[in-house]
DSSP file (Angstrom, degrees, kcal/mol; ACC not computed):
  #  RESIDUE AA STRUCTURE BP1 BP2  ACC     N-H-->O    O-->H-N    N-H-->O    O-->H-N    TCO  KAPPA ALPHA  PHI   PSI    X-CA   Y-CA   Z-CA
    1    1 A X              0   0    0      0, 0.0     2,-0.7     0, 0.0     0, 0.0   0.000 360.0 360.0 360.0 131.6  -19.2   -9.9   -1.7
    2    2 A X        -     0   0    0      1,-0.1     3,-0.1     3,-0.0     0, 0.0  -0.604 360.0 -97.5 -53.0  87.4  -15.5  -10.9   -2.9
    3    3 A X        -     0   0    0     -2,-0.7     2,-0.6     1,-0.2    -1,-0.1   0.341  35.3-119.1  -0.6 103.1  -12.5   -9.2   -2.1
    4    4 A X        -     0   0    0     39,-0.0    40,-4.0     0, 0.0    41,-0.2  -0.593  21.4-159.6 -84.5 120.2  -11.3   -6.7   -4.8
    5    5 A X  E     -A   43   0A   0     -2,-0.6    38,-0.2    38,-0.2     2,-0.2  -0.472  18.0-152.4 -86.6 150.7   -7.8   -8.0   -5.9
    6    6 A X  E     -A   42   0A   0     36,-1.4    36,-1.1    -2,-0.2     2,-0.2  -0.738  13.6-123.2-125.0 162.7   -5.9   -4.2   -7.8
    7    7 A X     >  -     0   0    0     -2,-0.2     4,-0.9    34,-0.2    -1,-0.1  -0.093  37.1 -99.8 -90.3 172.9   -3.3   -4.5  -10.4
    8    8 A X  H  > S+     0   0    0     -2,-0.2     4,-3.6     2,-0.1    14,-0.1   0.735 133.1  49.6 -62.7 -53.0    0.1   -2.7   -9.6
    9    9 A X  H  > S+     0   0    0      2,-0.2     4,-0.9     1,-0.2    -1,-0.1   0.737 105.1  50.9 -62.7 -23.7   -2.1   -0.1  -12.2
   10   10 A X  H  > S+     0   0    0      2,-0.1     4,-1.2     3,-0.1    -1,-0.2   0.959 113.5  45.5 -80.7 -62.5   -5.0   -0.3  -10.5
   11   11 A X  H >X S+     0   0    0     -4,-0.9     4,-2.4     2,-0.2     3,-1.7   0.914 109.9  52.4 -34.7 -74.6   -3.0    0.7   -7.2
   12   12 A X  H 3<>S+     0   0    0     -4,-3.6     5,-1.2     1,-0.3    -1,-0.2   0.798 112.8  44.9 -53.4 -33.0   -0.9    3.5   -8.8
   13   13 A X  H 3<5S+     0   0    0     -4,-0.9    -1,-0.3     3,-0.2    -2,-0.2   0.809 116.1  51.5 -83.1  -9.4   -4.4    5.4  -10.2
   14   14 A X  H <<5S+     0   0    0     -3,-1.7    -2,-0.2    -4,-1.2    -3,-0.2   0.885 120.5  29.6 -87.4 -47.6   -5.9    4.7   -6.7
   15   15 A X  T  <5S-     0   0    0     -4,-2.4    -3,-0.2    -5,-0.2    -1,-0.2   0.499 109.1-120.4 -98.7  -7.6   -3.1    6.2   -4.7
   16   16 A X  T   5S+     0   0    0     -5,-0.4     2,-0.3     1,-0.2    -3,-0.2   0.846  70.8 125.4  61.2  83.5   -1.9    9.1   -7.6
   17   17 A X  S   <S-     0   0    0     -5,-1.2    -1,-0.2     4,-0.0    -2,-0.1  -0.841  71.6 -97.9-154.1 169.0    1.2    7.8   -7.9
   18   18 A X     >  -     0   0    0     -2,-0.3     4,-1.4     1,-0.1     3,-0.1  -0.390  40.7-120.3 -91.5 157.1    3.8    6.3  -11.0
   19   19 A X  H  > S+     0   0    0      2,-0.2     4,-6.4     1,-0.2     5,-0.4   0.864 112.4  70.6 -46.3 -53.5    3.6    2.3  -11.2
   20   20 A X  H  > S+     0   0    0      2,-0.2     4,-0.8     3,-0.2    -1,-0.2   0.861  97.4  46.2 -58.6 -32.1    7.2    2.3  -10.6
   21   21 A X  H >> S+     0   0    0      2,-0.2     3,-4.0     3,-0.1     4,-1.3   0.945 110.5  51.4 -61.4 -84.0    6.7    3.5   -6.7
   22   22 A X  H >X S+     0   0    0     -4,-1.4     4,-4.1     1,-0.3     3,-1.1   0.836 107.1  54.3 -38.0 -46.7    4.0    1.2   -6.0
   23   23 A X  H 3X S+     0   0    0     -4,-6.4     4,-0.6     1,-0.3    -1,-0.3   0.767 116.5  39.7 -78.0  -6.3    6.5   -1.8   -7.5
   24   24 A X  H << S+     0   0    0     -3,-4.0     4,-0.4    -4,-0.8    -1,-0.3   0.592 107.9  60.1-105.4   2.7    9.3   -0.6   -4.9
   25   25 A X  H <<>S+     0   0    0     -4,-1.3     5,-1.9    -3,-1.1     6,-0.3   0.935 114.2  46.4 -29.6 -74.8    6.4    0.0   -2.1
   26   26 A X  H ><5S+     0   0    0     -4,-4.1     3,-2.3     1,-0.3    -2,-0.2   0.895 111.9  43.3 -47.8 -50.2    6.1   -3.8   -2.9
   27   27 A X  T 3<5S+     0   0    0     -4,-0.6    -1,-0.3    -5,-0.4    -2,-0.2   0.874 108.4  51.9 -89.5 -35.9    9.2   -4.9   -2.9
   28   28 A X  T 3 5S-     0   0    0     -4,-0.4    -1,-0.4    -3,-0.2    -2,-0.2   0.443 110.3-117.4 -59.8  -7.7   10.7   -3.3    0.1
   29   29 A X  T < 5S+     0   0    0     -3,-2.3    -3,-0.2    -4,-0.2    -2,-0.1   0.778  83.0 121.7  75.3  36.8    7.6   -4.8    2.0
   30   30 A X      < +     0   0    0     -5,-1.9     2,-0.3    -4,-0.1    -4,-0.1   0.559  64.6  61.1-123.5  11.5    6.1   -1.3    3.0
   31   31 A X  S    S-     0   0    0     -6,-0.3     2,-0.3    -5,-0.2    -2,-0.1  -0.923  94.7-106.6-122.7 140.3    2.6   -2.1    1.0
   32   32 A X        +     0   0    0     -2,-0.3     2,-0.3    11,-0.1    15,-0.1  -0.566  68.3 140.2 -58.9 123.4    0.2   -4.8    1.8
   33   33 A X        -     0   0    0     -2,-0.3     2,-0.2     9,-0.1     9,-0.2  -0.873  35.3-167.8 178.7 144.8    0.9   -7.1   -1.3
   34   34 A X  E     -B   41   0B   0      7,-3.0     7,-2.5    -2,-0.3     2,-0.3  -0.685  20.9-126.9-127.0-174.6    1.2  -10.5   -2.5
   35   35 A X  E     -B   40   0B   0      5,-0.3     2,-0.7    -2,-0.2     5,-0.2  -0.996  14.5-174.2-127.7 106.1    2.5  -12.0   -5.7
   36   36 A X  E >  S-B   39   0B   0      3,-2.0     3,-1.4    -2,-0.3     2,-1.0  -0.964  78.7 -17.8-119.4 122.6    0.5  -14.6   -7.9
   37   37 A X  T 3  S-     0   0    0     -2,-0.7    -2,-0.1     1,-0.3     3,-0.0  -0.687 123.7 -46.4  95.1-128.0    2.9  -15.8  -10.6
   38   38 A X  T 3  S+     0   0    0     -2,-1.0     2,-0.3     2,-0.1    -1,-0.3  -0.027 121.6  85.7-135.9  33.5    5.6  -13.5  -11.0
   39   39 A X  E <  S-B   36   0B   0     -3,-1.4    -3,-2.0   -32,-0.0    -5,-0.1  -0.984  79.0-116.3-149.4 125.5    3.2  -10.1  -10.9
   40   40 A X  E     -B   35   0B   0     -2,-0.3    -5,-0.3    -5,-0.2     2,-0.2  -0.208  24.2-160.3 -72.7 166.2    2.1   -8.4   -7.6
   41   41 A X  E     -B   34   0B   0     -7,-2.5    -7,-3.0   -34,-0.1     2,-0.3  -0.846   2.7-162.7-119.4 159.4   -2.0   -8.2   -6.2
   42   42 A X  E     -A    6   0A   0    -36,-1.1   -36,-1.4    -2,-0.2     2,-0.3  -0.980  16.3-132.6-135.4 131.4   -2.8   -5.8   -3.8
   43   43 A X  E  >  -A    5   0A   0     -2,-0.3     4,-1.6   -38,-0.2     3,-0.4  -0.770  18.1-141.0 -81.7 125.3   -6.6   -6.3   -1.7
   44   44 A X  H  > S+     0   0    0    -40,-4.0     4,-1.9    -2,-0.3    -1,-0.1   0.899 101.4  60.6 -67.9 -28.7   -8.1   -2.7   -1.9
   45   45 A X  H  > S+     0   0    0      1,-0.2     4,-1.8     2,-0.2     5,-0.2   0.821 103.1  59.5 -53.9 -34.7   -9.4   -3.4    2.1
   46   46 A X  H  > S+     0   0    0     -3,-0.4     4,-2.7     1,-0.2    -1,-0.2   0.956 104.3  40.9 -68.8 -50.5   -5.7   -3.8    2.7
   47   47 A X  H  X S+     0   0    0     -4,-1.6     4,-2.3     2,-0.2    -2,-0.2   0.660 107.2  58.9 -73.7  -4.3   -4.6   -0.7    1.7
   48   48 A X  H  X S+     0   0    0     -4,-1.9     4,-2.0     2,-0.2    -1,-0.2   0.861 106.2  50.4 -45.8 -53.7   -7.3    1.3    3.2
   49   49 A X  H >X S+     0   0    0     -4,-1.8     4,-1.3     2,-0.2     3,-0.6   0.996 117.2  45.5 -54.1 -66.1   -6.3   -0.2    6.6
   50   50 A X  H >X S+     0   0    0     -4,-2.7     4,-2.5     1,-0.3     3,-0.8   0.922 110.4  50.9 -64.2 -41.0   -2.6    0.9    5.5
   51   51 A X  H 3X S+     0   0    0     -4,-2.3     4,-1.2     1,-0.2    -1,-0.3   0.861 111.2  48.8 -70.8 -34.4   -3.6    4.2    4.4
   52   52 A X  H << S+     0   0    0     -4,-2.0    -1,-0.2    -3,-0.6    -2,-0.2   0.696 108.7  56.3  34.9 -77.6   -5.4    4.6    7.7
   53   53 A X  H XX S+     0   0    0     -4,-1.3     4,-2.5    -3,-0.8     3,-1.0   0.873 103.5  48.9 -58.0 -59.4   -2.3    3.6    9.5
   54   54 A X  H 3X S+     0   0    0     -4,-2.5     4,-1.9    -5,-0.4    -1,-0.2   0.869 109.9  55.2 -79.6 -11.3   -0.1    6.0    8.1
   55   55 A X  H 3X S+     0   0    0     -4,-1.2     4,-0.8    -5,-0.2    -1,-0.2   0.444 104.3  47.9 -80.6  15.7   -2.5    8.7    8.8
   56   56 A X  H <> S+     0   0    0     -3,-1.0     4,-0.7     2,-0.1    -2,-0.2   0.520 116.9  48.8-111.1 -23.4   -2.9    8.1   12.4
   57   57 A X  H >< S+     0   0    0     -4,-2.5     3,-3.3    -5,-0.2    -2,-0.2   0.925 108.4  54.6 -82.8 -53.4    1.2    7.9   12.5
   58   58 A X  H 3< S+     0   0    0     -4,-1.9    -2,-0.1    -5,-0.3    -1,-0.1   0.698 110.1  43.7   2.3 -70.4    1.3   11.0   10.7
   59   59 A X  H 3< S+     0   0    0     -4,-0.8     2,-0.6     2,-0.1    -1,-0.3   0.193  90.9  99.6 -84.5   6.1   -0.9   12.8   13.2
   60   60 A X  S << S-     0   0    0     -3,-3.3     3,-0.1    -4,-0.7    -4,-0.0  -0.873  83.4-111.6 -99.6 117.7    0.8   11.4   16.4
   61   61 A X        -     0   0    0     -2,-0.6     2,-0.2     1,-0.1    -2,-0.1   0.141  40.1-108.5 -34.7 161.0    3.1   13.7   17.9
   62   62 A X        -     0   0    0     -4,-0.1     2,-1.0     1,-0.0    -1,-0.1  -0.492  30.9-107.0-101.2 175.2    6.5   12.4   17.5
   63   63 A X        -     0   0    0     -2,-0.2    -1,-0.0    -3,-0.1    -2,-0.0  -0.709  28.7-124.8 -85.8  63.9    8.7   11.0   20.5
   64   64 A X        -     0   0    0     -2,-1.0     2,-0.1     1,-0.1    -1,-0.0   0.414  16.0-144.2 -29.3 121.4   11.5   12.9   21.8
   65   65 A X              0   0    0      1,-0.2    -1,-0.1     0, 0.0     0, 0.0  -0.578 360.0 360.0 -80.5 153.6   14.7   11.3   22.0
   66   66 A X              0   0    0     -2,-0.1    -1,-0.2     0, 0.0    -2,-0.1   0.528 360.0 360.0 -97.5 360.0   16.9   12.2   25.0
């Protein structure tokens, strides 16, 4: 089965959030995302794994600092 490539739109109804997040997600690097052309793609498998990811940081206590 093929990999389903998302829109920036596709992304923003997936995740409940404005377009305009997702396109500075992207652009700060802090989403899984490429660029074909001049318009990002996002692989929905990739951002499962990241959504994943930020709930397992989420839920680990945090570190003390001395």
């Amino acid at each position: 089965m093929p990999e389903e490539i998302l829109t920036v739109r596709d992304v923003a109804e997936f995740l409940k959030v404005t377009e305009r997040t997702i396109y500075r997600l992207a652009t700060e690097g802090k989403i899984p995302s490429f660029k074909v052309g001049g318009s990002w793609r996002f692989q929905r498998s990739d951002l499962i794994r990241w959504m994943n990811e930020q709930a397992e940081r989420r839920d680990q206590p945090e570190k003390k600092k001395d």
